[in-house]
C-alpha positions in Angstrom: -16.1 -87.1 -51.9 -18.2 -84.6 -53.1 -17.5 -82.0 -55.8 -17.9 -78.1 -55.2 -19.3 -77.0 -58.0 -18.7 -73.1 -58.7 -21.5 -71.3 -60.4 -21.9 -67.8 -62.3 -23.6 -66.4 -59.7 -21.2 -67.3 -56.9 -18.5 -66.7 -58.9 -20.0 -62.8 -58.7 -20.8 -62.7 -55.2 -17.1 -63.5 -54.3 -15.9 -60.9 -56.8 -17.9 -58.3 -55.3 -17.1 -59.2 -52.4 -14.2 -58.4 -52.7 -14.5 -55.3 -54.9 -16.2 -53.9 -51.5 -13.4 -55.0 -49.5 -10.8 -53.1 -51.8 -12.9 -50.3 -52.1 -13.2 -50.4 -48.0 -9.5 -50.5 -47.7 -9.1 -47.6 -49.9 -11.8 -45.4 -48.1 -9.6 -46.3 -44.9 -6.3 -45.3 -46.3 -8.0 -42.5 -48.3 -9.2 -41.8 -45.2 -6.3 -41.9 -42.9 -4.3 -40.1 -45.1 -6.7 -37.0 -45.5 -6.9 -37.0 -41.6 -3.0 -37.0 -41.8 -2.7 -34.5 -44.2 -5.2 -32.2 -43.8 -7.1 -32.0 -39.8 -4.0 -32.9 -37.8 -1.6 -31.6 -40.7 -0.9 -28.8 -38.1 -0.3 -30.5 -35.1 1.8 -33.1 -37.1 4.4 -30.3 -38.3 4.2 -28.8 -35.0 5.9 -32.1 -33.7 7.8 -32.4 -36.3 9.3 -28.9 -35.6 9.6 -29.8 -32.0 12.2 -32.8 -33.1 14.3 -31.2 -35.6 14.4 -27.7 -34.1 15.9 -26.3 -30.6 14.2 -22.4 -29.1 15.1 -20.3 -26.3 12.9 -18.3 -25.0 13.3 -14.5 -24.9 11.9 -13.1 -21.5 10.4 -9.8 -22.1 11.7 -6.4 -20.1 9.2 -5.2 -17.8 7.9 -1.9 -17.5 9.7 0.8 -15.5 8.2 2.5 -12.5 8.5 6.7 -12.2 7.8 8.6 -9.3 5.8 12.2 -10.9 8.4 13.7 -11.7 10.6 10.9 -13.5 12.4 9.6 -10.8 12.8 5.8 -11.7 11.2 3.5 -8.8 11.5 0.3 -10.2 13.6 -1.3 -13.7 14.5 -4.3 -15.1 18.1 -5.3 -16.5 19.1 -8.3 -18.4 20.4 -11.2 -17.1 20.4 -14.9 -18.4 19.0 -18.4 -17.5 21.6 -21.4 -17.9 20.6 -24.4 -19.9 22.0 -27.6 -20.7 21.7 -30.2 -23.4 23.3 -33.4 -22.8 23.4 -34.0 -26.6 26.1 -31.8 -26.7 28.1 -31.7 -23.5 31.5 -33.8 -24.3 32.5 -33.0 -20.8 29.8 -34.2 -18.2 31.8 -34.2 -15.1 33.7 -30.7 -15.9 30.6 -28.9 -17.2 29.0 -30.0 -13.8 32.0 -28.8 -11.8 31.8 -25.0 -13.8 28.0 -24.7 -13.3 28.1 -25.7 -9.5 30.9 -24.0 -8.6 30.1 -20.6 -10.3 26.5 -20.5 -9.7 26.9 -21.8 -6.3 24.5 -24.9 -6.7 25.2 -28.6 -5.1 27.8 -30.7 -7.7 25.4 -34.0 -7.4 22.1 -31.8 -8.1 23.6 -30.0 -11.5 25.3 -33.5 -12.6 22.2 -35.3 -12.5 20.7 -32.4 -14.7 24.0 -32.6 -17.2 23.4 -36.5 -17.6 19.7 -36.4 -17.9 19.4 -38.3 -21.6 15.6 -38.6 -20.9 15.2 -34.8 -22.0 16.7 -32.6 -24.5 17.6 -29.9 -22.1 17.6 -29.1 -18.7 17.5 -25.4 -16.9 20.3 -24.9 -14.4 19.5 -21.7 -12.9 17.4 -18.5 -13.7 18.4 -14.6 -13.8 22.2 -15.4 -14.1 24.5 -12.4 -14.2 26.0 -10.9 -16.8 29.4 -11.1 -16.2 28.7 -14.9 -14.1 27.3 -15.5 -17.6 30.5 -14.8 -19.6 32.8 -16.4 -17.3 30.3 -19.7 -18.4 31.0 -18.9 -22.2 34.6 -17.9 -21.8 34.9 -21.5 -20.2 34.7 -23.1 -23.8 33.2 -25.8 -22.5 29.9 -27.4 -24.8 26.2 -28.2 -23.8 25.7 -25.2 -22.0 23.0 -22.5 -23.3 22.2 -19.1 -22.3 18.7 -17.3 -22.9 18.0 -13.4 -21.8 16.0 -13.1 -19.0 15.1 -9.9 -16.8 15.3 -9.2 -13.5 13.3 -6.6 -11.3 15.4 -4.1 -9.6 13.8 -1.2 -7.0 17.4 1.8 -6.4 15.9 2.6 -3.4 15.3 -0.7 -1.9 13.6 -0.5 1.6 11.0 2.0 0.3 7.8 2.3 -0.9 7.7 -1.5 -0.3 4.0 -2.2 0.2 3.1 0.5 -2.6 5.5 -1.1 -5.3 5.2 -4.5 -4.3 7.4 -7.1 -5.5 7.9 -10.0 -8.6 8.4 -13.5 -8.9 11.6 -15.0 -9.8 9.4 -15.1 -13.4 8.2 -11.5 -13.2 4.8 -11.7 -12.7 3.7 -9.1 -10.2 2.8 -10.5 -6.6 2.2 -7.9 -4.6 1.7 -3.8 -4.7 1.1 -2.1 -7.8 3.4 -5.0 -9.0 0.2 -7.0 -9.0 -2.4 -4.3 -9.8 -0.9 -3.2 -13.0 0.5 -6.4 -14.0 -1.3 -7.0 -17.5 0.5 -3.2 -18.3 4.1 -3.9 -17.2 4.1 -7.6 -18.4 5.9 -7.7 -22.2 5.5 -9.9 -25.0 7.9 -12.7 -24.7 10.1 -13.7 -27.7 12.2 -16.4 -29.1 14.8 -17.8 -30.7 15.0 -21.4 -33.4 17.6 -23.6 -34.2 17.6 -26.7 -36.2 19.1 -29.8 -34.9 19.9 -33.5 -36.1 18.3 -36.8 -35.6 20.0 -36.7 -31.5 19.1 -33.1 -30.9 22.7 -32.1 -31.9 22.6 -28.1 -32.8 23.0 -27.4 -36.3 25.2 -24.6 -36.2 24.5 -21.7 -38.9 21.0 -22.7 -39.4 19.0 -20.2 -37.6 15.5 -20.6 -38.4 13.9 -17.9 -37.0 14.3 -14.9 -34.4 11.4 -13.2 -32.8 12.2 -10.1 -30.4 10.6 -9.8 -27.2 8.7 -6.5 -26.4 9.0 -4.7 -23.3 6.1 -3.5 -21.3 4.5 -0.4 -20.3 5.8 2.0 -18.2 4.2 3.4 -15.2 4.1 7.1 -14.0 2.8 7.1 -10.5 1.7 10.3 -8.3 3.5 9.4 -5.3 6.4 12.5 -5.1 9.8 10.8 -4.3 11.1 13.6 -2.4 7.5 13.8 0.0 8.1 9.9 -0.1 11.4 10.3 1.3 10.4 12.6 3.9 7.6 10.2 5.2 9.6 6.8 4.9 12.3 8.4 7.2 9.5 10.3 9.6 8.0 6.4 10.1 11.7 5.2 11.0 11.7 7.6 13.3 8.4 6.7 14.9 9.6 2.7 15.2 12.5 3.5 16.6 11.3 6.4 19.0 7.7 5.3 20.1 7.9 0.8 19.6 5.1 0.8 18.1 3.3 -2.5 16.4 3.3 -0.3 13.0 3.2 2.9 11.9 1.6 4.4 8.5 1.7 7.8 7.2 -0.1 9.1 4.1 0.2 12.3 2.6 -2.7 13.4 -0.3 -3.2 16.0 -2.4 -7.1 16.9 -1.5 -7.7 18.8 -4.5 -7.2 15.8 -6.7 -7.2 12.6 -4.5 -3.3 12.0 -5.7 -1.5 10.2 -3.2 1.4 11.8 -2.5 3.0 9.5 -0.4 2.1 6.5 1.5 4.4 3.9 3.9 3.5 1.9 6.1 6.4 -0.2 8.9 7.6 -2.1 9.4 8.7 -3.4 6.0 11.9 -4.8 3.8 14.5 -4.2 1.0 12.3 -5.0 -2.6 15.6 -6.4 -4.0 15.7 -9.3 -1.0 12.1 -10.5 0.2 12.3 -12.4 2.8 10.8 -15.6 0.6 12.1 -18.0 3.3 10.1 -16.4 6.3 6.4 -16.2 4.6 4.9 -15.2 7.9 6.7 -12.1 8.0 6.4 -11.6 4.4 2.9 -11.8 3.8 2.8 -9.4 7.2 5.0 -7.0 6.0 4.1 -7.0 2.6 0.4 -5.6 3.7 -0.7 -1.7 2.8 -1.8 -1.1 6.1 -3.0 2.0 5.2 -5.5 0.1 2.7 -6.1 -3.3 3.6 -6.3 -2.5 7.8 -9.2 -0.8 9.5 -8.7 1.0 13.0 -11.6 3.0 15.6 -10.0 7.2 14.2 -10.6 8.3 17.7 -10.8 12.2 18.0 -9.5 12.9 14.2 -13.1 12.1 13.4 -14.4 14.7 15.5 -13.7 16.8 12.4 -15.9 15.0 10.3 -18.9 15.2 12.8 -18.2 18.8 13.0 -18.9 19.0 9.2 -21.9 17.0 9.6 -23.3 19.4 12.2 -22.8 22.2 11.0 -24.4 21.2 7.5 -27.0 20.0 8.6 -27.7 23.1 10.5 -27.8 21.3 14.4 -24.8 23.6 15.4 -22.8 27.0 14.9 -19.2 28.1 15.6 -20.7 29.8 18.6 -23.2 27.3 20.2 -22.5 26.8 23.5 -22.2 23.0 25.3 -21.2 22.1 29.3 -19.1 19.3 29.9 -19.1 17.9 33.4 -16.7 15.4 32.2 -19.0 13.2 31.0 -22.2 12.1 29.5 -24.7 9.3 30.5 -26.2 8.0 27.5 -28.6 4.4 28.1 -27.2 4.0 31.6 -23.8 4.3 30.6 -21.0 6.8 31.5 -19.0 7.9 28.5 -15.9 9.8 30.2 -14.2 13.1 28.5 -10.3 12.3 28.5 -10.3 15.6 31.1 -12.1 13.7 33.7 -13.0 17.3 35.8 -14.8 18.5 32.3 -14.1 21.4 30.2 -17.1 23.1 31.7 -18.8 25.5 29.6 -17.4 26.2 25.7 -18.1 27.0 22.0 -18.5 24.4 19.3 -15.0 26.4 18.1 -13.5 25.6 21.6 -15.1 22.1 22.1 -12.9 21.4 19.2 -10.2 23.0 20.2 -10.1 21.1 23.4 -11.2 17.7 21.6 -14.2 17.4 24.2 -16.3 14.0 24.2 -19.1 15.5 25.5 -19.5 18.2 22.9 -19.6 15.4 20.0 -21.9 13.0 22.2 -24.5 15.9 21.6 -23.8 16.7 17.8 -24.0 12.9 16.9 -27.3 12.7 18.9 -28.5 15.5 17.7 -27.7 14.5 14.0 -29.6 11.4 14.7 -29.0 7.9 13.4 -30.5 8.4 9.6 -28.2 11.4 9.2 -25.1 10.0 10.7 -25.3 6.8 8.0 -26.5 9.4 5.5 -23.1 11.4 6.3 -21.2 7.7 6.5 -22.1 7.1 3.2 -21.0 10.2 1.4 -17.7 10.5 3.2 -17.1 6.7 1.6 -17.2 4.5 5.2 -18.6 1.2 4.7 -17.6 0.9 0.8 -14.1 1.4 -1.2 -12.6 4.3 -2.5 -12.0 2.1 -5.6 -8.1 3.1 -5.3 -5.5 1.3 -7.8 -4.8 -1.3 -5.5 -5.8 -4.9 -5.0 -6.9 -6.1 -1.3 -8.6 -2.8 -0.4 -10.8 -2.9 2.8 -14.5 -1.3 2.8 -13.9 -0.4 6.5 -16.7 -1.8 9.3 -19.5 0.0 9.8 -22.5 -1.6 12.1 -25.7 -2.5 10.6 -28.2 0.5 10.7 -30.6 -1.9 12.8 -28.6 -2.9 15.7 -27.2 0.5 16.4 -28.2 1.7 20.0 -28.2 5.3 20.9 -25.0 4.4 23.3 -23.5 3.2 19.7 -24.4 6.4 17.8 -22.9 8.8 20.8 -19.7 6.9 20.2 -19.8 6.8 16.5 -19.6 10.6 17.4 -16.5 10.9 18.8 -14.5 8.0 16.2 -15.5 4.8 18.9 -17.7 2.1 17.3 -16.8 2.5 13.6 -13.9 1.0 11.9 -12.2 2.7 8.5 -9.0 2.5 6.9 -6.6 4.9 7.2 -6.8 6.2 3.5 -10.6 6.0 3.5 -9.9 8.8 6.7 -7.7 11.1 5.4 -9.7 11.0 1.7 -12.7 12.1 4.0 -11.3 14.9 5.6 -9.5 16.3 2.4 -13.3 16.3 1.4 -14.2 18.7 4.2 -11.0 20.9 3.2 -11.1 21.3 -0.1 -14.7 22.5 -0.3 -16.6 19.4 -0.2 -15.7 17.6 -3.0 -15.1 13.7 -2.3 -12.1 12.6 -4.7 -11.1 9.2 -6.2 -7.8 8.1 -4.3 -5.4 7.1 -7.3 -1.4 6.0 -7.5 -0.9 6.1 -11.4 -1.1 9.3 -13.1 -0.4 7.6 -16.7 1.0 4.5 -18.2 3.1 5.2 -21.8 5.0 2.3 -23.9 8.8 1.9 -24.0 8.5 3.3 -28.1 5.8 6.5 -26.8 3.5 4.8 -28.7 0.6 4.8 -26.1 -0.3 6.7 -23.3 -3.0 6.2 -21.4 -3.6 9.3 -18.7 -5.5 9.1 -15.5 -7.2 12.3 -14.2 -8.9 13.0 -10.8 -12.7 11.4 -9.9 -14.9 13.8 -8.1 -17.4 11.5 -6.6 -19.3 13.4 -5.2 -20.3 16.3 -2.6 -19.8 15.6 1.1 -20.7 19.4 2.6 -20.7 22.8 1.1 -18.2 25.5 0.3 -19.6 27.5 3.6 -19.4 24.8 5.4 -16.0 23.9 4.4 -14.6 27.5 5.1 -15.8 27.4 8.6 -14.0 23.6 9.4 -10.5 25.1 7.7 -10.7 27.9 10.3 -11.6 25.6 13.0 -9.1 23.6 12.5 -6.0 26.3 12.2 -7.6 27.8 15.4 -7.0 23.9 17.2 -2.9 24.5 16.2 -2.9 28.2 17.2 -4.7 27.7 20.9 -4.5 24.1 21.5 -1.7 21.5 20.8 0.2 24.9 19.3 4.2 23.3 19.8 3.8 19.6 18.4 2.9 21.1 14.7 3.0 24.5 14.8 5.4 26.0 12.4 6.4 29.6 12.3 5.1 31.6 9.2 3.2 29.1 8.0 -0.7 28.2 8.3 -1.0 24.5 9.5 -3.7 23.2 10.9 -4.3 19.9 12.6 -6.3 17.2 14.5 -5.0 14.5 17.0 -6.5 11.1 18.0 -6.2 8.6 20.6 -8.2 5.7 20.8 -7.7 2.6 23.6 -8.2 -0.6 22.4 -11.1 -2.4 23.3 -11.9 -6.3 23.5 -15.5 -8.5 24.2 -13.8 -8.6 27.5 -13.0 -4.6 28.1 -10.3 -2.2 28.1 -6.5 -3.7 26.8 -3.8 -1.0 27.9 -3.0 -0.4 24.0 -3.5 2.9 22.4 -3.5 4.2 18.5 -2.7 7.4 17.9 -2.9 9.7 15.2 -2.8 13.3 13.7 -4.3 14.6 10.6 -2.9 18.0 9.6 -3.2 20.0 6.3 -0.7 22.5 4.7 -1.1 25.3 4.3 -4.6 25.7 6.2 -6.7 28.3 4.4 -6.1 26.6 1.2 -4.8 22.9 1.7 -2.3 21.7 -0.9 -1.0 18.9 1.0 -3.0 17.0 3.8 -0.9 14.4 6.0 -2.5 11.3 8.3 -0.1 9.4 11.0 -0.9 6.5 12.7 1.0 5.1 15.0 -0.4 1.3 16.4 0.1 0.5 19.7 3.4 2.8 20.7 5.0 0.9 23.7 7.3 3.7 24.4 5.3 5.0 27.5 3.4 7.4 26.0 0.3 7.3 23.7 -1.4 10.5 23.0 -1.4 11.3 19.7 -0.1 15.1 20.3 3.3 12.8 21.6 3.3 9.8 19.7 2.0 11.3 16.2 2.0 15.1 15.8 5.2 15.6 15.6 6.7 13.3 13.1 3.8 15.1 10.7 5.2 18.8 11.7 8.8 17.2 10.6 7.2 16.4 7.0 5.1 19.3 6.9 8.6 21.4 7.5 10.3 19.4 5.0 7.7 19.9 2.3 8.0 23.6 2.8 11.9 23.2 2.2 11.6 20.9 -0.9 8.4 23.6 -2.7 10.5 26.8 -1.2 7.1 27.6 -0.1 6.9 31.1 1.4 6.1 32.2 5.1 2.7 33.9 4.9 2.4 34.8 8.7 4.5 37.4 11.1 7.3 35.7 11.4 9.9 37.3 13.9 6.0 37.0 16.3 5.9 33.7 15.8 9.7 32.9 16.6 8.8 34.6 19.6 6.4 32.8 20.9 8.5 29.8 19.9 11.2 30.6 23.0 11.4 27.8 25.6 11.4 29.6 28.4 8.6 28.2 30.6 10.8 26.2 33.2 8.9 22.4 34.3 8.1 22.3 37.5 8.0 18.9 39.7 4.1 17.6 39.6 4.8 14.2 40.9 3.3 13.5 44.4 0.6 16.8 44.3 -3.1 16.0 43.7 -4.4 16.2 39.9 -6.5 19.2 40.4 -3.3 21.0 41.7 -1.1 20.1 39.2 -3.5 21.2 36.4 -3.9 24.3 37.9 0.1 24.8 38.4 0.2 24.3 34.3 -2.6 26.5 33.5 -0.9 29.0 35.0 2.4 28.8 33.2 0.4 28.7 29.9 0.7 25.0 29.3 -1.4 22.3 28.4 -2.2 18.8 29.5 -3.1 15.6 29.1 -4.0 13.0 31.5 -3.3 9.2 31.8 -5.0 7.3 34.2 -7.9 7.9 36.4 -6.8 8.5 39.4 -6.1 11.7 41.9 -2.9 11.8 42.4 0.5 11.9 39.4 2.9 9.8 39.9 4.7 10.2 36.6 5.2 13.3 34.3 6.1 14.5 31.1 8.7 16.4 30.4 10.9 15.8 33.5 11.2 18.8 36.3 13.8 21.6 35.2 13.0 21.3 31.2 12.6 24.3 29.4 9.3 24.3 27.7 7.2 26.2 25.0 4.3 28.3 25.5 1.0 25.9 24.8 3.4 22.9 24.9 1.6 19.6 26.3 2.1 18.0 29.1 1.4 14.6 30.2 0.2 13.4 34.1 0.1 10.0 34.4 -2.6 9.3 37.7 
C-alpha cells in the first residue's frame, strides 16, 4: 500500500480552500440576513403584525345629498357588520343559534362560519341594525365582533330614483349621481387594532391603535324638491291615466341650464331595488330623459322657426298655402288636418302646427344650414351634463340625407335627440339665444365646511339672436292664447307652449304607437321655468299630445305658481271668463268629417283628427259635456 504523502503546498490549497468556503458561507448568511433585515424588513413586520394583532375596519359615512334649498335627498346612518372568531367562541352551537335566529340567516350556513378553524374570523352579515346589534352584545355570548358600517338611506323613497341613483351593499355608487359623483361622496375608511396571542385569542386592554374614518362630501344639487314633487306626482298621474310605456318630465331653468326637476316612470323605492329582478332594474334604473332618444315631432317646429327666421328665409307675416300636403321626391308628406289649413301666416302656421309650413322653411334653409343650426342647438353631440351614460342623440350623416329627409327633419321626423338635449334647445331660443350647460350639482362642501367647490352656469354658445328670440316668445304665447288655449292655459298668467305627436315608425311602416309631448315655458315674455313631457306610447285611446301631455304640464305650471306666490300679470276676472264651460258637445259620430269640423268651428272649438278616413266613428269628449271655448276635440275617422 502506498503512502499519501502531504506536502506544503497542498497543505495550503486545502486551507484556502476552505477559507473560501467559510468566507462563502458568511457572504450567504451576511447576506440572507441583510435581505431579512433590511429589503423585506417591511413586509416581514407587516406579517408579523398580521399574526399578533386583530383590526376592524371602520366604514366611512357617505356624503349627504341636498335638494337647493337644503332639503336632505339622500344620508347615511350607522349600522354594524357581524363577525366571528372561532378562537374565542366557547359556545359554537349557541352563538350559531343567536346569529341565525336574529339576523334571519340558515342555522347550518352560520355554524359552518362559527367552526371555521381554517380562518381567524368570519363575516356573518353586513349593515346590521343598531338595536339587532345590541340585542347580539346584550346576549353575553363570546366570539362575536361588531365593526361600524353605513348604510344609504333616500326619506323620500320612490323619487328622484334614476337622478339619485342607488349603492351597493358596500357603498360604492352604481347608478345616478350615486355613480357620477362617487370619488366626492366616498370617505376615507378607518380602523381599529388589537393584539392577540399565539391562537388569535384577543388581548383585552391592549388596543394598539385607532384610526377614525372620515366622511365624504356632501352634495348640493339644483333639482328644487318642491318642483320635484310636483312633477314625480304629475308622471303618476300620466301612468295611471294615459298606460303609457314611460313617461319623463323635465323642468329647467333656461337662464342657467339648472335642472329643476327631472323623472322619468316607471321607477322604484331607493331604499329596496329590486336586486333580485335585474331586468327590471337595469330598465327602471335608466334616465330616460338622458340616455333615450325619440323623433320631437311638432315641439321642434319651434326650433325651425328660430332657424328661419334667423337666417332671414321667413317673417311673422309670410304667407304659406297648405292643401294638406306636400309632395317632396315623389312622396306625399300629409298635414295632420288632412283638408289643409289653406292659406296662413308663419304666426298662424305655428299656431295651427302645419306640416306643410315647415316642409317649406326646412327646404328653404337648405341642408348646410339645417346641420349648421343642428349643431349649435347641441343634436348629434352631448350636453356634457353631470351624468354618466348620456346619449349624443342620432342625427343622419350629412351625405345620405335626401331632400324627402331634410323636409321631415323640418317638422321633428327623421332626427332622433334626447329629451333633455330638446328642452336645453328650446330654453336657448327663450332666453335670448344663449345655449346653456345642463348641470344637477350646484356645489359640493365637506362634512367639517372645509371645502366647497361651487358650480356656476356654462354658456356655450349663441344659437339665434335677441330679436329673434323676442319674436319666437311671442309666437309661442300667441299658440296658448288662439290654439290649444284650455289644456295649458292659465288665467293671469303668461304661458306659452308647444305640443308634439309623433307615430312610430319601423323598416316595415307605420306601428299604431304614438309619443307625445308638450314643451311650455312660464311665464312667457320672460321664461323662468321651462317644462318638457313626454309621454311614450299612451295606450289609453288617445295620443295627441294636447290630451296625453299638455295637461299634466299646466298642473306643474299651476303648482309652481302656488309654491313662488307668483303674481297674476294678466286681466284676470277676463280670463276666468273665458274659462266658463258653457259650449255644450254635440253628437259627431256617424256625420261626415268635413261636417263635423265645420259643426266645431262653429261653436269655437278645435280639433284634432285620428285616422284617415271620411266619416267619425268615435269622439272626444262624449255628446252632452260642457266644454271650454278653444278646447280640443278629438274625431277619430
Amino acid at each position: 500500500m502506498k503512502k499519501t504523502i502531504f506536502t506544503t503546498f497542498s497543505m495550503q490549497k486545502r486551507l484556502l480552500a476552505m477559507l473560501v468556503l467559510l468566507i462563502s458561507i458568511f457572504i450567504a448568511l451576511f447576506g440572507r440576513l441583510f435581505y431579512l433585515q433590511v429589503v423585506n424588513a417591511k413586509f416581514l413586520q407587516e406579517k408579523a403584525e398580521e399574526q399578533w394583532t386583530r383590526d376592524l375596519p371602520i366604514n366611512a359615512e357617505r356624503g349627504m345629498i341636498y335638494d337647493r334649498n337644503g332639503i336632505v335627498l339622500a344620508v347615511s346612518y350607522t349600522t354594524y357588520d357581524i363577525y366571528v372568531r372561532h378562537s374565542n367562541v366557547k359556545d359554537e352551537n349557541a352563538v350559531a343559534r343567536l346569529l341565525s335566529g336574529k339576523l334571519g340567516l340558515n342555522y347550518d350556513d352560520v355554524l359552518k362560519k362559527v367552526s371555521n378553524t381554517k380562518v381567524s374570523e368570519s363575516l356573518i352579515k353586513m349593515q346590521v341594525e343598531s338595536n339587532i346589534a345590541k340585542e347580539l352584545k346584550n346576549s353575553g355570548l363570546d366570539g362575536i365582533y361588531y365593526s361600524e358600517n353605513t348604510k344609504r338611506y333616500y326619506p323620500y323613497g320612490d323619487f328622484l330614483t334614476q337622478v339619485l341613483g342607488y349603492t351597493t351593499i358596500d357603498n360604492i355608487g352604481q347608478s345616478g349621481l350615486e355613480l357620477y359623483y362617487d370619488k366626492f361622496l366616498q370617505g376615507i375608511d378607518g380602523y381599529s387594532q388589537v393584539q392577540s396571542d399565539i391562537r388569535g385569542s384577543e388581548l383585552y386592554n391592549t388596543l394598539d391603535s385607532y384610526v377614525p374614518s372620515i366622511a365624504g362630501n356632501n352634495l348640493t344639487l339644483t333639482i328644487d324638491y318642491q318642483i320635484q314633487l310636483l312633477c314625480e306626482q304629475a308622471a303618476t298621474r300620466i301612468m295611471q291615466e294615459q298606460k303609457p310605456e314611460s313617461a319623463e318630465i323635465i323642468v329647467m331653468n333656461p337662464n342657467t341650464g339648472e335642472i329643476l326637476a327631472m323623472t322619468s316612470k316607471p321607477s322604484f323605492d331607493l331604499n329596496s331595488p329590486p336586486r333580485d329582478d335585474v331586468a327590471a332594474l337595469l330598465a327602471n334604473s335608466k334616465n330616460l330623459s338622458i340616455v333615450d332618444v325619440y323623433e320631437p315631432g311638432s315641439t321642434f317646429k319651434v326650433l325651425t322657426t328660430a332657424s328661419a327666421l334667423e337666417e332671414g328665409v321667413t317673417t311673422m307675416e309670410d304667407r304659406f298655402y297648405d292643401p294638406g300636403y306636400r309632395v317632396i321626391d315623389g312622396q306625399r308628406i300629409k298635414c295632420w288636418k288632412h283638408v289643409g289649413h289653406g292659406s296662413q301666416t308663419l304666426v298662424d302656421g305655428l299656431n295651427n302646427s302645419c306640416n306643410s309650413v315647415f316642409v317649406d322653411l326646412s327646404l328653404r334653409l337648405g341642408l348646410n344650414k339645417m346641420y349648421e343650426y343642428f349643431e349649435k342647438y347641441g343634436f348629434g353631440n352631448l350636453t356634457n351634463v353631470d351624468f354618466a351614460g348620456e346619449s349624443g342623440g342620432i342625427v343622419m350623416d350629412k351625405d345620405s340625407v335626401k331632400k324627402v329627409d331634410l323636409a321631415r327633419m323640418g317638422f321633428g321626423q327623421a332626427i332622433a335627440v334626447t329629451p333633455l338635449q330638446q328642452i336645453r334647445a328650446i330654453s336657448s331660443v327663450l332666453n335670448g339665444g344663449i345655449l346653456y350647460q345642463p348641470y344637477f350639482v350646484k356645489k359640493i362642501t365637506s362634512s367639517n365646511n372645509g371645502f366647497q367647490k361651487n358650480f356656476e352656469p356654462v354658456a356655450v354658445r349663441r344659437t339665434i339672436s335677441e330679436n329673434t328670440s323676442e319674436k319666437i316668445r311671442f309666437m309661442l304665447e300667441q299658440v296658448i292664447k288662439k290654439a290649444n288655449a284650455i289644456e295649458s292655459f292659465i288665467p293671469g298668467f303668461k304661458v306659452s307652449g308647444k305640443t308634439g305627436t309623433t307615430e312610430l315608425m319601423t323598416t316595415t311602416g307605420k306601428t299604431g304607437e304614438h309619443i307625445a309631448s308638450f314643451v311650455g315655458a312660464l311665464p312667457a315674455d320672460k321664461p323662468e321655468y321651462v317644462i318638457l313631457v313626454v309621454v311614450n306610447k299612451p295606450t289609453s285611446g288617445h295620443y295627441y299630445g294636447s290630451i296625453v301631455a299638455t295637461p299634466y304640464a299646466k298642473t306643474v305650471f299651476e303648482g309652481i305658481i302656488k309654491y313662488k306666490n307668483m303674481q297674476p300679470t294678466e286681466d284676470l276676472d277676463k280670463d276666468l271668463i273665458s274659462m266658463q264651460k258653457n259650449i255644450e258637445m254635440p253628437d259627431l259620430v256617424g256625420k261626415s268629417l268635413s261636417e263635423a269640423c265645420g259643426i266645431i268651428r262653429n261653436l269655437g272649438l278645435q280639433y284634432e283628427i285620428e285616422g284617415e278616413g271620411g266619416k267619425v266613428f268615435a269622439q272626444y269628449p262624449a255628446p252632452t259635456t260642457m266644454c271650454y271655448k278653444n278646447g280640443i276635440v278629438v274625431l277619430t275617422t
